[in-house]
N, C-alpha and C positions, 0 to 999 in steps of 0.2 A: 661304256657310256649308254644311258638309256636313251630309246629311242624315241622320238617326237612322235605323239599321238595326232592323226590328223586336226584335231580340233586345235592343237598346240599351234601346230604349223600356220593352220587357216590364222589365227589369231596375230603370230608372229609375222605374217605374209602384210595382215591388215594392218599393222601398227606403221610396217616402214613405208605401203604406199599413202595412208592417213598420212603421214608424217611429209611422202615428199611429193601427193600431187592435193593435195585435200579431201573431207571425206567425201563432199559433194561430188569430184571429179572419177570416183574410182567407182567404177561400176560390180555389180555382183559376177559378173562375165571376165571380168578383168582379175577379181581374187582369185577363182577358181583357176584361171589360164596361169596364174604364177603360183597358184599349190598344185597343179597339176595332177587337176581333179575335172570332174563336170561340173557344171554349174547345178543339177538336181541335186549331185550328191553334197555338192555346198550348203542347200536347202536343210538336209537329212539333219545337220548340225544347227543350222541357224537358219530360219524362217526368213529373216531380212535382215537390211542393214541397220536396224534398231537393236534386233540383240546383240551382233557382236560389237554394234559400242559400249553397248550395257558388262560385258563379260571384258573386254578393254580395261573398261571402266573401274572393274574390282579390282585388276589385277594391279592397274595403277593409282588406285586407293592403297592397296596394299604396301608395295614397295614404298609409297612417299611414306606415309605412318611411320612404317621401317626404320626410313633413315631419320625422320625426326624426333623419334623416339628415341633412337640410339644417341641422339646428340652426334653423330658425325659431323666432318668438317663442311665447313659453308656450302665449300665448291662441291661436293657429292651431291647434294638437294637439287643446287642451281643445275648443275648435270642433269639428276634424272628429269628435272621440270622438263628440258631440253629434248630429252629422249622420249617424252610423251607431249611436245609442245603442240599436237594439232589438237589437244584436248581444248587449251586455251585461243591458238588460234582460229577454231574454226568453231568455236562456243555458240554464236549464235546459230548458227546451220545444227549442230548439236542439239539442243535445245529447242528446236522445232521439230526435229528427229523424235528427240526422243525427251518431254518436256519435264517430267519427273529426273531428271539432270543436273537441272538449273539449282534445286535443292541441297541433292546429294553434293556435287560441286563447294556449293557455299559450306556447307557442313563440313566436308573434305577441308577445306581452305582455312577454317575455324578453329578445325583440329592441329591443322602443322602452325599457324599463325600461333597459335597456344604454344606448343611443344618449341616456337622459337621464339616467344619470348619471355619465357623461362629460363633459357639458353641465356640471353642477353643478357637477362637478372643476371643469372650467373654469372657471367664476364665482371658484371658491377660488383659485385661479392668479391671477387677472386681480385679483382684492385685493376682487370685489364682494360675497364671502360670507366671512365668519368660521364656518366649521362644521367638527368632525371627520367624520371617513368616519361613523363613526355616526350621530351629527347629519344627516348626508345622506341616509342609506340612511329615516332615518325619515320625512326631509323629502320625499323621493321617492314611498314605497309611501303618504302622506298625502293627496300627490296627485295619484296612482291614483284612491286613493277618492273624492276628491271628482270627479274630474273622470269619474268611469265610475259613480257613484250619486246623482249631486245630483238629477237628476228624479226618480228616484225619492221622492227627501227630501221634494221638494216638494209632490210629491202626495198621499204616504202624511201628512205632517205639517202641509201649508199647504190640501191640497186639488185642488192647480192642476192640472188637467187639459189644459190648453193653454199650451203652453211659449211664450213670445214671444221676442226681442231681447232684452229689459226683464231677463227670467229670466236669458239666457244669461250678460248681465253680469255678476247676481247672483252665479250660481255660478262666473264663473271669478274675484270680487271674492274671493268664499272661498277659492279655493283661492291666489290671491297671493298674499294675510293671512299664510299660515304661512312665506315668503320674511321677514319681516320683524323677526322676532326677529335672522336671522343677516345681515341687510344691514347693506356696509361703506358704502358707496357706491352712488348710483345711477348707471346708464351713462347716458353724453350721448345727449342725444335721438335724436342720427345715427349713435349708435357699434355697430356690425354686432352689439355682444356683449352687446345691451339685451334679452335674454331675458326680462324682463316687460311690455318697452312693449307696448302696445294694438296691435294688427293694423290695417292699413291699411284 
């Protein structure tokens, strides 16, 4: 197994405390104490907490492209959104951070938004969806939202401050839900163009 370059580590150390206290609350003092480094040599790699959102930031341009490109199934995208969700929840704080963001972002966002509704198209072609291009365009920016605010729903509405599996389900059960007015047909278990089956 190759081994994690510190800058890997520093990066991977940053995503999951982004992820579980915000980026505003995690101090440069606090990444360093869980890559178990000094905080100078934190520096050596990253000057502030401006670039390594920006270096975050490709990496999770990168992966989302990935899966949307591939046409994977639903639930892998709404997943990874998930596994990078302080991008979107903590957007504003981001974007005061680091404002050149706010762009890349939208542009990000433009790119997978294209690459699924292309997908959609798709579904309408292949006989699985009865929708007009409107009907899609709604079905689409629908879930967006759910798949880039559900934790937040959760929390602000149910309380839940610790997301599990259990949850993840939850929200991407919701965001199926609205495929379901325009389904013609479900695709066979094994058919490559099952764009709602469950991820492996």
């Amino acid at each position: 197994m190759k081994r994690q370059s510190t800058r890997e580590q520093i990066l991977i150390t940053c995503r999951k405390l982004f992820n579980a206290k915000g980026i505003a609350a995690v101090t440069t003092a606090a990444i360093a104490e869980d890559v178990g480094i000094n905080e100078g040599n934190l520096y050596y790699y990253f000057k502030k907490k401006a670039d390594i959102v920006n270096a975050l930031f490709e990496q999770f341009a990168e992966k989302q492209l990935q899966v949307a490109a591939d046409g994977q199934k639903l639930q892998l995208w709404f997943q990874l959104m998930w596994e990078w969700r302080f991008f979107y929840r903590d957007s504003m704080f981001i974007f005061t951070l680091e404002p050149a963001l706010r762009l890349q972002l939208r542009e990000l966002s433009n790119k997978v938004q294209g690459y699924g509704r292309s997908k959609l198209q798709e579904m309408v072609r292949l006989g699985q969806l009865r929708a007009s291009e409107e009907e899609l365009e709604i079905l689409l920016e629908n879930c967006w939202i759910i798949s880039t605010y559900w934790i937040e729903y959760l929390q602000s509405r149910h309380g839940i401050t610790r997301v599990t599996k259990k949850h993840l389900e939850w929200g991407y059960k919701q965001m199926a839900s609205l495929f379901h007015p325009y389904l013609v047909r479900p695709a066979a278990a094994g058919d490559s163009a099952n764009y709602l089956a469950a991820a492996d």
